[in-house]
KEDOVEX-332318 format. One record per residue (C-alpha): x, y, z. Coordinates in steps of 0.02 Angstrom, whole numbers, padded with zeros to 5 digits, always signed. Layout:
XYZ ...
//
This chain:
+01149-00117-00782 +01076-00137-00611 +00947-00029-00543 +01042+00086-00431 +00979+00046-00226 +01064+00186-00159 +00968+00312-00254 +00806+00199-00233 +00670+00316-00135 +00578+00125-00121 +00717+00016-00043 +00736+00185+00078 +00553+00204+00122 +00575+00000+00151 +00717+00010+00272 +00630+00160+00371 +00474+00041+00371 +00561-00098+00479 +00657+00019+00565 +00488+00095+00633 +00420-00066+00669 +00580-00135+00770 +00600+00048+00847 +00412+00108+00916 +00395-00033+01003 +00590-00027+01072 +00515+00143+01121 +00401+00123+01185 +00441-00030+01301 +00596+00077+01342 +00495+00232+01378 +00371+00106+01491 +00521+00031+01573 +00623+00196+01601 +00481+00265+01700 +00405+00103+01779 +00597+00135+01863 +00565+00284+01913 +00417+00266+01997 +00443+00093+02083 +00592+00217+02134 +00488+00351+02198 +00370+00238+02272 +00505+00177+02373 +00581+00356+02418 +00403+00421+02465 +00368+00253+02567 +00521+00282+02653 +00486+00470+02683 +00323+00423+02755 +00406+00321+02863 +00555+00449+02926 +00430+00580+02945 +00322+00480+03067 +00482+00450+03159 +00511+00627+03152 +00349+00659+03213 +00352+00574+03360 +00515+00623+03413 +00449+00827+03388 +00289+00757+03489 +00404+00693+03633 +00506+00841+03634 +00346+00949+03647 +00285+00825+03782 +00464+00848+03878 +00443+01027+03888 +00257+00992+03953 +00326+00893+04082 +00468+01008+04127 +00349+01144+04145 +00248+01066+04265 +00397+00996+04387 +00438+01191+04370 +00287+01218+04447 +00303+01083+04575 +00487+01139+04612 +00489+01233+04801 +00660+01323+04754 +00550+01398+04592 +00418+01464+04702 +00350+01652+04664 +00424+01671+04845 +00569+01588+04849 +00624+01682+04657 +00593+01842+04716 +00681+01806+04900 +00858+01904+04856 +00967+01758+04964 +00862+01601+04869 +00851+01698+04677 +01020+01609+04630 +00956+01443+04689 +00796+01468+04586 +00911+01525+04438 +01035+01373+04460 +00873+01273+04449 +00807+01357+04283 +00979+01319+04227 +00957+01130+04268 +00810+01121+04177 +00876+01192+04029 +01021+01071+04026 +00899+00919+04019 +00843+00950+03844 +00929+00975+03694 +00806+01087+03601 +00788+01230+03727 +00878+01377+03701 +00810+01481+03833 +00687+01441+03956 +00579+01590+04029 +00481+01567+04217 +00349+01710+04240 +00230+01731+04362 +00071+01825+04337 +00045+01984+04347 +00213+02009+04399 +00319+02159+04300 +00471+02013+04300 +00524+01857+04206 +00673+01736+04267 +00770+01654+04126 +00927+01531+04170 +01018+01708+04145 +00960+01781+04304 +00809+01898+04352 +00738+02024+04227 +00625+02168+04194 +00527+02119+04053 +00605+02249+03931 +00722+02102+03893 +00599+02055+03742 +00632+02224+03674 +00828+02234+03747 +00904+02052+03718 +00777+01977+03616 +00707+02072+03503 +00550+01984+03411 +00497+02065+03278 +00275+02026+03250 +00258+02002+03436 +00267+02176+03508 +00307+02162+03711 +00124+02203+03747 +00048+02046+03663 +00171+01990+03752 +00146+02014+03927 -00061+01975+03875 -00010+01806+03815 +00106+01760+03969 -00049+01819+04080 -00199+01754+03982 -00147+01587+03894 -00241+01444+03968 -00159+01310+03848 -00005+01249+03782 +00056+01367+03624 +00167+01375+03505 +00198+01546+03406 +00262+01505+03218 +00462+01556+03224 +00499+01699+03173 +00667+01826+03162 +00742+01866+03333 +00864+02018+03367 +00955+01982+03496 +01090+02091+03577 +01265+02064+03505 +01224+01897+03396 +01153+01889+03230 +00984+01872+03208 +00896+01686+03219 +00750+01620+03184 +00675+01556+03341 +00514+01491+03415 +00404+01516+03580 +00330+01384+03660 +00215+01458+03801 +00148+01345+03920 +00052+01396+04073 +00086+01318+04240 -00045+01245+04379 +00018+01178+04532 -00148+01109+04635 -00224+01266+04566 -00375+01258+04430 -00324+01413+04352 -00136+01460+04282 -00034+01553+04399 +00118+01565+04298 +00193+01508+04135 +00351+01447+04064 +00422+01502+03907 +00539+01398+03782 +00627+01472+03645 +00687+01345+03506 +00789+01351+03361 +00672+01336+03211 +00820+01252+03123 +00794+01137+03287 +00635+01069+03239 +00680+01067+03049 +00819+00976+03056 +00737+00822+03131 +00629+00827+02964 +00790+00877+02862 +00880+00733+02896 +00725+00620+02802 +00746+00713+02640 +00936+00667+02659 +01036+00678+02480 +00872+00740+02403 +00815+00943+02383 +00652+01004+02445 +00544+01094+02576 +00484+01052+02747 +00344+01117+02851 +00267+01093+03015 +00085+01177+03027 -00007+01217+03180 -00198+01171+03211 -00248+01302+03107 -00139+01287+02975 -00007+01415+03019 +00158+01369+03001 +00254+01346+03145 +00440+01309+03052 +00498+01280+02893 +00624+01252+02780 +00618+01313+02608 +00805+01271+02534 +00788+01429+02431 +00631+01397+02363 +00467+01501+02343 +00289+01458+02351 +00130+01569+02355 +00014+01563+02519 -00110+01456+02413 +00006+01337+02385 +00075+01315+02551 -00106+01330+02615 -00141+01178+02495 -00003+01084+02587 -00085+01096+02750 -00266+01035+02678 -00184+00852+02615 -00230+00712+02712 -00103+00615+02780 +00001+00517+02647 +00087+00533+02478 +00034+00667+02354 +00079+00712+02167 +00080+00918+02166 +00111+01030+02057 +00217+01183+02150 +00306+01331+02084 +00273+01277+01911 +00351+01114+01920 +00315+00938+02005 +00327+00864+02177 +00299+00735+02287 +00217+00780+02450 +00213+00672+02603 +00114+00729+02736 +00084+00660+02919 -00024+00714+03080 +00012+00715+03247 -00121+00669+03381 -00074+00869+03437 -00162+00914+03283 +00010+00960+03199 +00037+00942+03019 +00226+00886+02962 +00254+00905+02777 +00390+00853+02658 +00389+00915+02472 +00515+00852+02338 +00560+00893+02170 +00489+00739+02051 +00630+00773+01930 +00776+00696+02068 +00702+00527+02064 +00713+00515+01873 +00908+00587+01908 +00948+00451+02045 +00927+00306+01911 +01089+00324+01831 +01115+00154+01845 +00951+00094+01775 +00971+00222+01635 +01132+00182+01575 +01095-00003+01579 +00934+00042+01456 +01020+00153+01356 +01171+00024+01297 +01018-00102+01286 +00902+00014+01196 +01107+00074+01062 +01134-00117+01042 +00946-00156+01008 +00927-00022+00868 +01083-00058+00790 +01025-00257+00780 +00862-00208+00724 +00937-00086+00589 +01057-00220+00503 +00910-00318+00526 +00798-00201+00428 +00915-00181+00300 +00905-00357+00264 +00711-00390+00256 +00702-00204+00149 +00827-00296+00028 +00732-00448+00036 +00599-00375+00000 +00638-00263-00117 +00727-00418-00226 +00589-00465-00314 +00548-00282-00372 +00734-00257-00445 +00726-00407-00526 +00564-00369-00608 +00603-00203-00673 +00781-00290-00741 +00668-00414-00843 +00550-00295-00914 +00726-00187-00941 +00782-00335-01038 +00628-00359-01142 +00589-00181-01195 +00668-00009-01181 +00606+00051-01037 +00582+00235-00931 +00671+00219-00777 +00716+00396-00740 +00584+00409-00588 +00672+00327-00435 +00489+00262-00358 +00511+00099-00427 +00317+00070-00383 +00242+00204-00480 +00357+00153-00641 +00301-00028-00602 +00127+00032-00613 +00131+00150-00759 +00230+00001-00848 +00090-00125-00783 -00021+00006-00873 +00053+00010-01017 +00070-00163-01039 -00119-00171-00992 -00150-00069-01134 -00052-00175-01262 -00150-00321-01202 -00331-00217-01219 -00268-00178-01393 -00210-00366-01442 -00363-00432-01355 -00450-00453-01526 -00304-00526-01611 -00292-00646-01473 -00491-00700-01480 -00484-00698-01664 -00312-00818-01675 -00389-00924-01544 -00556-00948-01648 -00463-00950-01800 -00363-01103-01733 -00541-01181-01666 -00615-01166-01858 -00450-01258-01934 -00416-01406-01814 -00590-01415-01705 -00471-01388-01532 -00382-01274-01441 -00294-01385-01291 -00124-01283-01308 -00252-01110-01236 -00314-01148-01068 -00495-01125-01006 -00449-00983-00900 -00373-00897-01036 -00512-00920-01153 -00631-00858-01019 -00533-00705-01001 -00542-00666-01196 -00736-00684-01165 -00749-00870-01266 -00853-00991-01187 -00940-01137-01255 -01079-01184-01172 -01214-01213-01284 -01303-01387-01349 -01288-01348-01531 -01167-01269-01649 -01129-01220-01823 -01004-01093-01927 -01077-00971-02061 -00954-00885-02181 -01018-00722-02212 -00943-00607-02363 -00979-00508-02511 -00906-00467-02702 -00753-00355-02693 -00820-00246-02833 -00940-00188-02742 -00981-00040-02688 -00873-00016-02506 -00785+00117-02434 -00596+00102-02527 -00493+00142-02357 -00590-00020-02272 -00706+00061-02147 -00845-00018-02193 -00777-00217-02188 -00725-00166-02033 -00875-00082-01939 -00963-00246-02000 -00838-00356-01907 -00859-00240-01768 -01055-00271-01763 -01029-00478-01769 -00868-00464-01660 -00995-00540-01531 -01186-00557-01547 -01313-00619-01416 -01481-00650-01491 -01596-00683-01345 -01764-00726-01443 -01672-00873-01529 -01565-00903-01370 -01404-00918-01467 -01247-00824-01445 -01130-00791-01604 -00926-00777-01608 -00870-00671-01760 -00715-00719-01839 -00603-00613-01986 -00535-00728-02112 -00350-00677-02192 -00464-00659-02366 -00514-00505-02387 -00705-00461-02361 -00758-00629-02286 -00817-00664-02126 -00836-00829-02019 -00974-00813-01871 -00959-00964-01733 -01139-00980-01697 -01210-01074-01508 -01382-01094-01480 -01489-01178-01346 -01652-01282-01387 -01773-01371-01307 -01822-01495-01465 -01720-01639-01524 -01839-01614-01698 -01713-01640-01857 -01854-01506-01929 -01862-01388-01793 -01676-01362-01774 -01642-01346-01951 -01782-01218-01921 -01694-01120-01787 -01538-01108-01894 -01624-01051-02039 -01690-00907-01911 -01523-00868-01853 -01440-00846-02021 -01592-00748-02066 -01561-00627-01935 -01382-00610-01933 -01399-00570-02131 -01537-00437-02104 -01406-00365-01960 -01264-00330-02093 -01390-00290-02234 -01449-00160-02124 -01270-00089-02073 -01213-00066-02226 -01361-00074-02338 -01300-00227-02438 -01350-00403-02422 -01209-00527-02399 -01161-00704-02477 -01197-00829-02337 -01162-01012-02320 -01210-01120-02152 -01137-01286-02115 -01215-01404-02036 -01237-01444-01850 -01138-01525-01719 -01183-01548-01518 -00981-01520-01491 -00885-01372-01498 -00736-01495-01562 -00813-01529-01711 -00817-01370-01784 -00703-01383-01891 -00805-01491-02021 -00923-01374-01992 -00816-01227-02059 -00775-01332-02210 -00959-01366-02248 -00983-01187-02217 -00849-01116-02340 -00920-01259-02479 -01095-01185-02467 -01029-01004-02464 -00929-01040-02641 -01109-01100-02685 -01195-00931-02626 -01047-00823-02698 -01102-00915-02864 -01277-00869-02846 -01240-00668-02806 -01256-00564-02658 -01390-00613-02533 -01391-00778-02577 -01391-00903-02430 -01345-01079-02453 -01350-01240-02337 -01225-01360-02336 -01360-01501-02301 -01460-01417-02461 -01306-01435-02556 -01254-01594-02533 -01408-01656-02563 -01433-01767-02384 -01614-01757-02386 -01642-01843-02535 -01502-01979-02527 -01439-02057-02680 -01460-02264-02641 -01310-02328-02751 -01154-02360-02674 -01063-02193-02731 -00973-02089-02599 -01121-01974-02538 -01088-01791-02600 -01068-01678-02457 -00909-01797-02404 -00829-01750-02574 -00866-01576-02550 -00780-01566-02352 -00633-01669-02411 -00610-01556-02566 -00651-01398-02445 -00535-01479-02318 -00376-01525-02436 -00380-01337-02520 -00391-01248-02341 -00240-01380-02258 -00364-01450-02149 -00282-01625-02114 -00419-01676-01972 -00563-01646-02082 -00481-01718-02232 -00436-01890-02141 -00589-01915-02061 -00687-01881-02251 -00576-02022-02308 -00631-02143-02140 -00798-02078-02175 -00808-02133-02366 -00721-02297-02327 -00821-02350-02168 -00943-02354-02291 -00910-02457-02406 -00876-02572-02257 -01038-02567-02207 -01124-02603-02389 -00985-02736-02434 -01014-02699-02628 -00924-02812-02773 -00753-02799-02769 -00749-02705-02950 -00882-02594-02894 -00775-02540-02734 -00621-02501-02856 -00724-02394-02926 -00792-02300-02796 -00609-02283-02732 -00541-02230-02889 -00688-02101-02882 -00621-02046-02713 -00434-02052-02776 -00468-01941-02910 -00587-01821-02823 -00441-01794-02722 -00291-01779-02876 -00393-01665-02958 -00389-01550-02818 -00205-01568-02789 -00188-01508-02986 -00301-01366-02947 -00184-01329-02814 -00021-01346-02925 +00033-01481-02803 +00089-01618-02952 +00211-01715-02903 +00058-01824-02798 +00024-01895-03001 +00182-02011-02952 +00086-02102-02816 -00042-02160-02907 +00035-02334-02956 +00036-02354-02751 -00114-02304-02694 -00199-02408-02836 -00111-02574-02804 -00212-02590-02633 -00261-02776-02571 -00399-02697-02444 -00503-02546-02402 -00378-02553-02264 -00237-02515-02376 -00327-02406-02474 -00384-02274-02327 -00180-02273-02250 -00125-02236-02439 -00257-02104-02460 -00208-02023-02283 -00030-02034-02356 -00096-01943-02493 -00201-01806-02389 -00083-01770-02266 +00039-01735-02418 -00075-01625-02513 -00117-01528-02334 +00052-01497-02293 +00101-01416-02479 -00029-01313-02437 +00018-01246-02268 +00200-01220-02333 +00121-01130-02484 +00009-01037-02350 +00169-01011-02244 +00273-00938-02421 +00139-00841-02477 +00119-00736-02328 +00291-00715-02311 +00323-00656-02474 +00181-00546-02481 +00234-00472-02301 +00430-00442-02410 +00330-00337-02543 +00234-00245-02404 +00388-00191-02336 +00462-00167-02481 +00324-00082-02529 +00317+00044-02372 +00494+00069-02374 +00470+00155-02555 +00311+00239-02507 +00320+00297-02311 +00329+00510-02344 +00170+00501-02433 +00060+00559-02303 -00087+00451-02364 +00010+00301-02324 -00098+00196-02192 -00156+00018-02129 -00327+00027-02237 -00235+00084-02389 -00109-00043-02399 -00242-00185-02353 -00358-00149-02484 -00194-00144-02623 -00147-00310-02572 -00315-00393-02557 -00311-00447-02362 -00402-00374-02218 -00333-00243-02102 -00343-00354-01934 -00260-00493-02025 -00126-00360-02101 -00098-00287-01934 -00073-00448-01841 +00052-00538-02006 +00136-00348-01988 +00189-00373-01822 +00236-00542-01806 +00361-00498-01940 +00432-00335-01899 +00420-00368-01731 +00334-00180-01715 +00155-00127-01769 +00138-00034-01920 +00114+00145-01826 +00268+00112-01738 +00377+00071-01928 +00307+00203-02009 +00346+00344-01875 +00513+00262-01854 +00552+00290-02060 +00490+00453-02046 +00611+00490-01900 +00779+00418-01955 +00738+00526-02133 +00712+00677-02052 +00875+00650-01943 +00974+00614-02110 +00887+00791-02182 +00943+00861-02031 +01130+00824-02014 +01165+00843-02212 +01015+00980-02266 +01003+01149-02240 +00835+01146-02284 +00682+01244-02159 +00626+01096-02016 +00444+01120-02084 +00494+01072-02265 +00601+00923-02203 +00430+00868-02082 +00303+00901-02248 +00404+00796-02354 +00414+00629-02255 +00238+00623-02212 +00178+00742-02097 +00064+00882-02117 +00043+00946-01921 +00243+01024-01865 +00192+01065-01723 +00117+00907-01664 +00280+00800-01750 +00401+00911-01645 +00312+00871-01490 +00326+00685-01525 +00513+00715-01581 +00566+00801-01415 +00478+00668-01304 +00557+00515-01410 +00748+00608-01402 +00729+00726-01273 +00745+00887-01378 +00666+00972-01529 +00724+00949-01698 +00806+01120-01727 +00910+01075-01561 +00978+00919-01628 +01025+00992-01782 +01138+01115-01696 +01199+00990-01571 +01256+00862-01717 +01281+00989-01869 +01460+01002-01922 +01426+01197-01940 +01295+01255-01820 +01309+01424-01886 +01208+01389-02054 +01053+01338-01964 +00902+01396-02046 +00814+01550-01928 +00656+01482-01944 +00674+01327-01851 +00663+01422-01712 +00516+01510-01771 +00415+01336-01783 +00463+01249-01643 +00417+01416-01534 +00250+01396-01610 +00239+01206-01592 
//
């Protein structure tokens, strides 16, 4: 069954993870690109603005200028003489002529001619008493006295800001006075000549630059006043417009009423100040265009980039759903959490812990392997150097280490195993050597790998250093477990492939030791008697002992290369020819009489061909013949023991698994094999370790009690084994998912007979 992706939190937090990388930046870059438009767009409105309002400027400059001009040909004019006005047959002329001069410019809506100190003003309406700023025109800050002060006293051109105007039968308007005093070939003012303007006038000229777009406009006096404005139903404080006046000349980011403009602002050589301020939020609102065009860009991009996510999440996540279906495959796995990391990880762990546990198998198969053939090519150097095996010494040499099984140990085992334990890996610094400890399938025996460094190439010296070593390593267990051990040293080799023969020597001298008692320690060399050399012809001893050693353990290597050895030889001597027959038939039946002690006899048949040899060269292919033969009865007899002692373990367990005694120490020492080698032989047959079997007995027997007893849960638990309830039920509910009393009611034909004090114990469990 596939791992469901829809409910996968992983492949989801995947997807989101490319979508976030395709969509920030789309974002982003849209964000950048959006606004970029906006202001290149405002730039462009502003530029423009600046442009208009100069325009406007200057045509508002002129205008003033016209009326400057005007005023002074009204001065210059003879029919608007303070004589001729106030001459009752010439007034109308004078009046006409007012008219006239009204008509010339489109901004006037009233043009006043006073003469100073005079109690009447002449408008193109005819002569009047001035009470017409109180009667027709009706301002409503300048009272009639400032009034008649400022049309005396002004010696400048002024403009008063605009301001509400009653005036007699119209509704009320905002108008402006423009006061400028006249001079004719006089140095002081005689008279002056009043305009009124519209404010909307003046306003409009700046109105039109805004055009589509919503905002204020302002024209400011020298001192900041403002003469006319146009607010378009906005508000602004006094600072604020006072803040508007203070720019310099240009375009201005503001912040008014709260919410964003642009300001442009201009000066006229007058000293005027003309001011436009716009809302910041139009020019985002005036790229419709632009924004639609990024939006079905930005839709099209994220729905690309989302298929496109999908795909690379998938991709991704491939390799993870096919790893979790393989280790699905290979064992029953948990894969209720839908964070397929963290179950990868706790599986990772687990299987981390398997390997930390089978660690010491490993090492000990691998060294195991290295004492029987001298080799382990099929294990590769990285391997090795990650079980902690490394040869890199100049010397080497095997002990086998054991001790009587009547004596006095610890029954359950303990004791064989703390020593393994202590020579599982030695480093002896003073003789610069470095030992390898190895447990062998017999029970109680030991096999040590031993490296060592030294600086001599003295026969006597090294054998020196070994005797050291040996002496050490058997002090080392003596005082562990207060009993001296058989020992027996082969010799040494400068090659870690050659072992092997070393480990035969090694288990030929420790026969010799075990024959001797405990604490004996015996040398191969010793044994066979090298240094003092026998000088007949006869096969030298210690090659009759390895190829003995070597045919009873299997070991074909060691066995053929005795045989080469013996015969290479004789080669080398070139004896009689009835001497060599019998040397070889000293060989031939070193070797038959091992086969019978083996109960390998049908080898008795081959004597007629090994004996009818023409050379030595026939004679060492028949004797191979006759080795490899004897070696591979004895690794099928090897092969058949194990195997049938594994079938009466089993057998054995399945008879004894509710006693609650029952454990890996107790059944090793009944069958005479050590626990490690039990424990490893266990699994490779059951598949399972023995933990694992025995709870797995004990479970499907207290189901059966369950679903056809009545009997009380604790009674059921005591008799298959287990002396803790509480701590089986816990196990029992995580293995199934619920406690034993509530599988009994789920599967019991009658739930109704179940025993009340189930519930009792698994409350208290």
């Amino acid at each position: 069954m596939k791992w469901n992706h829809f409910k996968s939190k992983l492949l989801l937090k995947y997807t989101l993870s490319y979508i976030a990388i395709f969509l920030i930046p789309l974002v982003i870059m849209t964000i950048i690109l959006y606004l970029n438009a906006a202001k290149t767009l405002r730039s462009e409105i502003e530029q423009t603005n600046v442009n208009q309002l100069n325009q406007a400027k200057t045509v508002i400059d002129e205008r003033m200028k016209e009326l400057q001009d005007m005023a002074s040909r009204i001065s210059y004019d003879e029919q608007l003489t303070k004589y001729l006005t106030h001459d009752p047959y010439y007034s109308r002329e004078a009046i006409f002529a007012l008219s006239k001069y009204k008509a010339t410019s489109s901004i006037i809506n009233e043009v006043f001619l006073f003469f100073r100190e005079d109690d009447q003003i002449y408008s193109s309406q005819g002569l009047e008493d001035l009470d017409v700023f109180t009667k027709r025109y009706k301002f409503h800050s300048w009272n009639e006295t400032d009034m008649v002060r400022d049309l005396n006293t002004l010696q400048i051109p002024t403009m008063r800001p605009a301001e509400q105007v009653d005036q007699r039968s119209n509704v009320p308007e905002s108008l402006l006075a423009y006061l400028v005093p006249i001079t004719p070939n006089q140095p002081n003012a005689h008279g002056t000549v009043m305009y009124l303007i519209h404010e909307s006038t003046l306003t409009g000229l700046i109105d039109s630059i805004l055009g589509d777009y919503q905002g204020m406009t302002y024209i400011f006096d020298n001192n900041g006043e403002v003469l006319a404005g146009n607010y378009h139903g906005e508000t602004m404080t006094p600072q604020e417009v006072d803040s508007l006046f203070k720019l310099k000349p240009g375009t201005h980011s503001l912040s008014l009423n709260h919410e964003p403009h642009s300001v442009v602002s201009v000066k006229s050589d007058s000293g005027w100040t003309y001011v436009t301020a716009m809302p910041s939020s139009q020019f985002f609102s005036r790229i419709v265009h632009i924004r639609s065009i990024i939006i079905l860009v930005f839709s099209l991009t994220v729905v690309m980039g989302t298929f496109l996510a999908i795909i690379l999440a998938r991709k991704q996540y491939h390799p993870i759903s096919d790893l979790m279906e393989f280790v699905k495959l290979k064992a029953a796995a948990d894969t209720s959490s839908s964070n397929e990391l963290e179950w990868i990880k706790k599986t990772l762990y687990d299987y981390s812990q398997r390997v930390d546990l089978q660690e010491p198998y490993a090492r000990n198969h691998i060294l195991l392997i290295m004492l029987k053939h001298g080799h382990t090519e099929e294990f590769t150097p990285e391997f090795k150097e990650t079980l902690g095996i490394r040869f890199n010494r100049n010397h080497y040499f095997v002990i086998c280490m054991g001790w009587d099984a009547n004596t006095s140990l610890k029954s359950d085992g303990t004791e064989s195993d703390s020593v393994f334990m202590l020579m599982n890996d030695v480093e002896l610094p003073a003789h610069s050597a470095h030992v390898y400890g190895i447990e062998l399938p017999q029970p109680d025996r030991l096999a040590l790998i031993v490296g060592f460094d030294a600086a001599t190439g003295d026969e006597a010296q090294l054998q020196t250093l070994m005797e050291g070593i040996v002496e050490t390593l058997g002090l080392m267990v003596k005082e562990h477990m207060n009993l001296s051990p058989a020992i027996g040293a082969g010799a040494r080799y400068s090659h870690p492939e050659q072992l092997n023969q070393s480990y035969i020597e090694a288990s030929s001298a420790f026969e010799s030791s075990m024959l001797h008692g405990e604490g004996s320690i015996t040398f191969f060399d010793k044994l066979s008697g090298i240094e003092d050399p026998d000088s007949s012809f006869w096969v030298p001893k210690d090659v009759l002992l390895k190829l003995v050693q070597s045919l009873k353990q299997g070991s074909y290597d060691v066995a053929v290369q005795m045989v080469s050895t013996a015969l290479n030889n004789l080669k080398t001597e070139k004896p009689s020819v009835p001497l060599v027959r019998c040397i070889c038939f000293d060989i031939l039946n070193t070797m038959l009489k091992t086969a019978s002690e083996l109960e390998i006899h049908h080898v008795v048949n081959e004597i007629p061909r090994i004996t009818s040899f023409d050379s030595l060269e026939d004679l060492e292919k028949s004797l191979t013949r006759l080795a490899a033969d004897i070696c591979a009865h004895v690794e099928a007899k090897s092969e058949t023991e194990e195997s049938s002692l594994m079938d009466q373990i089993l057998t054995f367990i399945d008879h004894h698994f509710t006693e609650y005694d029952l454990s890996l120490a107790t059944i090793s020492n009944k069958y005479s094999i050590s626990s490690s080698y039990f424990s490893r032989s266990f699994k490779e047959k059951v598949g399972i370790n023995f933990s694992q079997y025995i709870w797995q007995k004990r479970m499907d027997e207290v189901i059966r009690q369950l679903l056809h007893t009545s009997d009380p849960l604790k009674d059921i638990i005591t008799r298959v084994g287990y002396l803790d309830t509480p701590n089986f039920i816990r196990k029992f509910k995580k293995e199934l998912g619920c406690t034993p009393g509530q599988y009994r009611k789920m599967h019991s034909l009658n739930g109704s007979s179940i025993p009340s004090d189930d519930e009792e114990e698994e409350y208290t469990g």
